[in-house]
C-alpha positions in Angstrom: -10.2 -9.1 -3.0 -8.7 -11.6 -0.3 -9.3 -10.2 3.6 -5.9 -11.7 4.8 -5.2 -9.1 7.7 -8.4 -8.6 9.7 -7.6 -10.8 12.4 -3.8 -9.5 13.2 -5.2 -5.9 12.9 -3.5 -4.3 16.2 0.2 -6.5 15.4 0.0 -5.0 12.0 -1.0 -1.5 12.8 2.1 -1.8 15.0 4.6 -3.7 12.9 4.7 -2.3 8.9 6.8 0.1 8.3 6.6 3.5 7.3 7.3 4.5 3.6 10.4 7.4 3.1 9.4 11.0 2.8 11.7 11.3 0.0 8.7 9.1 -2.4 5.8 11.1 -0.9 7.7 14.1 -2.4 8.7 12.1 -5.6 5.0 11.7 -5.8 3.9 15.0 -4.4 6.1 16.7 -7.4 3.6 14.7 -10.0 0.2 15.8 -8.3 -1.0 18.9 -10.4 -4.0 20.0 -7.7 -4.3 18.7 -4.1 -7.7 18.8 -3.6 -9.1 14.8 -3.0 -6.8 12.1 -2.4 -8.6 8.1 -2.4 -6.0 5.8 -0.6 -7.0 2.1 -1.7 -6.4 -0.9 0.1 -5.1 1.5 3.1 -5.2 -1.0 5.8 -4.2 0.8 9.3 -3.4 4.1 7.3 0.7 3.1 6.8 0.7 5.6 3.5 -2.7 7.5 4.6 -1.4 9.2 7.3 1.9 10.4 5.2 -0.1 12.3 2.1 -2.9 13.5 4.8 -1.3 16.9 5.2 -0.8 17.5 1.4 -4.5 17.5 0.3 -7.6 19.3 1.7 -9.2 15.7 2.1 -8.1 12.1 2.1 -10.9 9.1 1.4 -8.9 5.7 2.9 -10.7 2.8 2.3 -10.0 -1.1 2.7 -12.1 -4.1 3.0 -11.1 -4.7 6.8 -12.9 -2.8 9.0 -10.6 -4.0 11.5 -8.0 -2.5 9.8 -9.7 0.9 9.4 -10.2 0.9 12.7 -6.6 0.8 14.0 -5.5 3.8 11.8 -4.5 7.3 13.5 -8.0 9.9 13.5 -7.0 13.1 10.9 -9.7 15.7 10.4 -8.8 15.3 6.8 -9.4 11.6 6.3 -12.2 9.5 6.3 -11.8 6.0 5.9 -14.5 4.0 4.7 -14.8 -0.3 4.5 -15.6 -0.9 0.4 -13.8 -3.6 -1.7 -11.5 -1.4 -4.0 -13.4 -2.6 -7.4 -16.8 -1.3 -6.0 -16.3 2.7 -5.0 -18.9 4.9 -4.3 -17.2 7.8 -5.4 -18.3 10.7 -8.3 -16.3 10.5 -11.5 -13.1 12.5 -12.1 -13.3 13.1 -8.4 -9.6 12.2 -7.0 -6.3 14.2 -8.1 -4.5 11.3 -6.5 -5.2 7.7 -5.8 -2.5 5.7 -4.3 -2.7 1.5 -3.5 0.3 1.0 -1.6 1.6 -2.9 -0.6 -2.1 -3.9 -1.7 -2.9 -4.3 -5.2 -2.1 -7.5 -5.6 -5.0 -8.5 -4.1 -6.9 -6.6 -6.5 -9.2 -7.7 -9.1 -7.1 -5.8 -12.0 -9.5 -5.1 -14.7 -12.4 -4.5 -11.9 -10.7 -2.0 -10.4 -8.7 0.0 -13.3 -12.2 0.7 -14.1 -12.8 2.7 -11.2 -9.5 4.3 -11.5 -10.0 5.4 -15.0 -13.8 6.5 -13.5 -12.9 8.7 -10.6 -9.4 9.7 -11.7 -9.5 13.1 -12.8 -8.0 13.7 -16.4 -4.5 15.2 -15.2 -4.7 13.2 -11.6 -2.1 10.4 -10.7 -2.7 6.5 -10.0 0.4 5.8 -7.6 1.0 1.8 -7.0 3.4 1.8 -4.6 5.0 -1.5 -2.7 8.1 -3.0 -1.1 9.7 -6.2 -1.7 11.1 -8.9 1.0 13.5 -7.5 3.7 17.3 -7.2 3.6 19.2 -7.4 7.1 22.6 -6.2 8.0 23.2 -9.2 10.1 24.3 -11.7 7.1 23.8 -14.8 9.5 19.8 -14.2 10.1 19.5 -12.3 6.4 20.1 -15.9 5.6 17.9 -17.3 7.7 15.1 -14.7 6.4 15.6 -15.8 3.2 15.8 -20.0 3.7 12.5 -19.6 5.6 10.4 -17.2 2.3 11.9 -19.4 -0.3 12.8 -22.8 1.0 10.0 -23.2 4.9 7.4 -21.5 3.5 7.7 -22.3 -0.1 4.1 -23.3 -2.0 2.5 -21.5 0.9 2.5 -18.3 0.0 -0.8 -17.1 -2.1 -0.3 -16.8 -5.7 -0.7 -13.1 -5.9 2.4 -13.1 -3.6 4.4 -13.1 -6.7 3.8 -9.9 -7.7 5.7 -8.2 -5.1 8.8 -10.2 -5.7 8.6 -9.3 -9.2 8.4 -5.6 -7.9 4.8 -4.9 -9.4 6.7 -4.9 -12.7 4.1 -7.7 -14.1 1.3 -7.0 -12.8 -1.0 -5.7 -15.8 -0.8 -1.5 -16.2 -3.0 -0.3 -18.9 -1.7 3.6 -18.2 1.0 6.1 -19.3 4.0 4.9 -16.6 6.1 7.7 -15.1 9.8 7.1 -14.7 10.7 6.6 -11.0 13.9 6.1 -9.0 13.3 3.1 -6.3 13.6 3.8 -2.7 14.6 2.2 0.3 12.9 2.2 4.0 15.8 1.6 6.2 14.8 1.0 10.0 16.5 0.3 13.2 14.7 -2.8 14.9 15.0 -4.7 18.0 14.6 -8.6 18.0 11.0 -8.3 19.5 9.9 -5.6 16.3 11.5 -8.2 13.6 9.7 -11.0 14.8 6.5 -8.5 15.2 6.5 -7.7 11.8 7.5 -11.4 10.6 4.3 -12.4 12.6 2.2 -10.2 10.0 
């Protein structure tokens, strides 16, 4: 797994957005127990913080430390530093285990193996992740979209491609669930645009 974010930690604590409420309950509804949650690839605790207050405990871990240490203190989460394809955790310990805008970065095959280990039989493996941003203002939408496809072209990391094919390529060797897309829809200034373009 790549450790792209260590060094913008605080900016991208600050500048992510938040996911909808409506897709924590769309993936609330498919969570038989709530006992152990394992958030994967959690970064500064974006989704972490948003399924905290379903389960009695939350394990968030990432390969940034720096990360870690910019996400909010819950008395039900611990967040430990461990590359996603080398868990310490029991087997058929988690009822969910969510990777949200991360597992691209993933070693596949190394780390469906720990899912299939510490999944519990009727638990849920959530992959969650949001494509490139869509302004109202058509002028700068434009602009957004000369500089990712045209500026930055051949600079982006390979693995970058399976976001804007929506995670639908990215190899799945487990039953899919059906579910609608969602949409985060913000309000930003200038300043928090060019904040989260930054990260």
């Amino acid at each position: 797994m790549k450790d792209l974010f260590s060094e913008q930690s605080e900016l991208y604590q600050q500048a992510r957005p938040s996911y909808p409420q409506s897709m924590i309950e769309a993936v609330l509804l498919q969570v038989k127990t709530r006992a152990r949650a394992w958030d994967c690839g959690a970064g500064s605790g974006q989704l972490t913080q948003l399924i905290a207050p379903y389960f009695q405990q939350v394990i968030a871990t990432d390969l940034s430390q720096n990360q870690l240490d910019q996400a909010p203190a819950l008395s039900n989460v611990q967040y430990l530093q461990q590359a996603a394809e080398h868990s310490v955790f029991p087997d058929r310990y988690f009822d969910l285990i969510t990777v949200a805008q991360a597992i691209h970065w993933f070693d596949f095959e190394k780390f469906y193996a720990e899912v299939k280990r510490t999944l519990k039989a009727d638990g849920l493996f959530a992959v969650i992740g949001y494509g490139l941003i869509q302004l109202d203002d058509t002028d700068l939408n434009q602009r957004i979209d000369q500089l990712y496809h045209h500026t930055l072209k051949g600079f982006w990391d390979v693995e970058r491609r399976y976001i804007d094919e929506c995670y639908q390529t990215i190899p799945f060797p487990f039953e899919e669930i059906s579910m609608p897309q969602f949409q985060i829809e913000l309000s930003w200034t200038g300043p928090q645009l060019w904040d989260y373009l930054n990260t």
